[in-house]
N, C-alpha and C positions, 0 to 999 in steps of 0.2 A: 417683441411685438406689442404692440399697443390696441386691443380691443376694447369699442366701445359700440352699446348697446342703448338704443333711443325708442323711447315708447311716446307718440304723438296723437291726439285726437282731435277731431276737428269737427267743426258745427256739421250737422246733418244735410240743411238745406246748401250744403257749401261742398260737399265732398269731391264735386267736379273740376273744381279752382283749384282746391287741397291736392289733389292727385296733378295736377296740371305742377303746382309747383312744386313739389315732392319729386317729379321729374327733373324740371331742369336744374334744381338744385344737383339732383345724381348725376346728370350731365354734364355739368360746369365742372362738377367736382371730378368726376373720374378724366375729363379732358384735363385739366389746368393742375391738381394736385398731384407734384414728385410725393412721393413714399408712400400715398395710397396705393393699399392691395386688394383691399374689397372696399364697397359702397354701394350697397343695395336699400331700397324700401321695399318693403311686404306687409301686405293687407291682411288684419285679423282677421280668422277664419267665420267666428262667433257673433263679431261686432263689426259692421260693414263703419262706422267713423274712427275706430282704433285700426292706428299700423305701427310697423316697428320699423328701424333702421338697424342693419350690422353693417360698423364698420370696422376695418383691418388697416392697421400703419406701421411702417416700418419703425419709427421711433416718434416720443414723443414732442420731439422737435420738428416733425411732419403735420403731428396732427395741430399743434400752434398754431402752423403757421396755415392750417386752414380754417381753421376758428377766426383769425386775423385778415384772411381774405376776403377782398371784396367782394368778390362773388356770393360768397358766404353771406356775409353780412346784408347782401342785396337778398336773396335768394329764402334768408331767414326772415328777412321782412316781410317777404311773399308769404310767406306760410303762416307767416303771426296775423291776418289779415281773417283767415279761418280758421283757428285756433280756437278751439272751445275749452281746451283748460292750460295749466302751464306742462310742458314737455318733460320729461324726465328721463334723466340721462345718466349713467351707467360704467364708468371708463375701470380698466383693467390691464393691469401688465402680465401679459400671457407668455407660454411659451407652448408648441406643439406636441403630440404625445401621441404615439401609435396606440392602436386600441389593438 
């Protein structure tokens, strides 16, 4: 499995746009992406312009070829629109583990 972890911030006076596209990014992506397992955005608790992204992919040949997707590439343009600094991003090859 493929985990990766995105930390995004976005201008203040913009955060209604930011969230607008933060959605449908999640939504393009969990409709249109084979080997997505998870794809969620969540709001910092502390900082109403910081959110995070977890995502889960079956292999790293999934997660390509969503990088590579249009959708993607449309959807990241939306978000670079209210982008107040550059994104940072996090990738991992996991495997699960009972606690």
């Amino acid at each position: 499995m493929i985990a990766v972890h995105v930390f995004l911030q976005c201008r203040p006076e913009a955060r209604t746009e930011f969230i607008a596209a933060l959605r449908a990014l999640q939504a393009s992506t969990l409709e249109s992406d084979t080997g997505c397992v998870h794809y969620r955005f969540y709001a910092d608790l502390d900082d109403p312009t910081r959110f995070g992204c977890l995502e889960e992919w079956t292999d790293k040949a999934s997660l390509d070829a969503h990088l590579a997707a249009a959708h993607h590439e449309t959807g990241s343009a939306e978000i670079d629109r209210y982008r107040a600094r550059e994104t940072e991003i996090r990738v991992f090859e996991a495997q699960p583990i009972d606690l």
